[in-house]
C-alpha positions, -999 to +999 in steps of 0.1 A: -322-479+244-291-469+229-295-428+218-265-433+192-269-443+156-267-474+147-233-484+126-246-504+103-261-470+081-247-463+051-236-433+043-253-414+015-231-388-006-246-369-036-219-385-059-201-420-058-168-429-054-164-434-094-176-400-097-147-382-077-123-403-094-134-386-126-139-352-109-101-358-098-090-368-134-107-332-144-089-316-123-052-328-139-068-316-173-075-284-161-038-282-145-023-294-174-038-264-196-027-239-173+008-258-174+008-255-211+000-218-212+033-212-189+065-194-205+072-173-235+085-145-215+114-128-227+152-121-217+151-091-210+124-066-198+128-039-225+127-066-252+095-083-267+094-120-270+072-132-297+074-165-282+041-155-260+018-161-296+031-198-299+006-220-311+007-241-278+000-209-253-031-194-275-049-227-289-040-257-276-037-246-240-071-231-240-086-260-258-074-282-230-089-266-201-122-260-222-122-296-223-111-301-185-139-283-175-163-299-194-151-335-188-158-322-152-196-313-160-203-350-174-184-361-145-203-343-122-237-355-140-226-392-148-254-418-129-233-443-105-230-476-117-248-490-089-276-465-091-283-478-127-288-513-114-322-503-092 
């Protein structure tokens, strides 16, 4: 009579290892929006920098975290492989 668990369980988490990898890949999306979005600042303080406007800080940047975060969603709500084989 042996009160610990046996080792031989398995260990049951809500997602599977394929799923984290994806959450992971997400998760440099997301970085690398916020990474595009950086700069445009200008010399000096009492100067304005129309650099801020550039196509790459108000569209593409935005667009590529959108899509970070979403990729994350279907990552989150992708079935396991293995779970589609039972």
């Amino acid at each position: 009579m042996s009160t610990k668990k046996e080792n031989n369980e398995k260990v049951n988490f809500a997602l599977g290892a394929e799923n984290y990898k994806l959450l992971a890949i997400g998760f440099v999306i997301i970085v690398i929006g916020f990474l595009l979005m950086l700069g445009g600042k200008s010399d000096s303080p009492d100067k304005f920098s129309e650099k801020i406007f550039s196509f790459r800080r108000i569209t593409l940047a935005p667009i590529v975290v959108l899509a970070g975060f979403i990729f994350e969603i279907w990552a989150i709500m992708k079935k396991p492989r293995d779970a589609e084989k039972e």
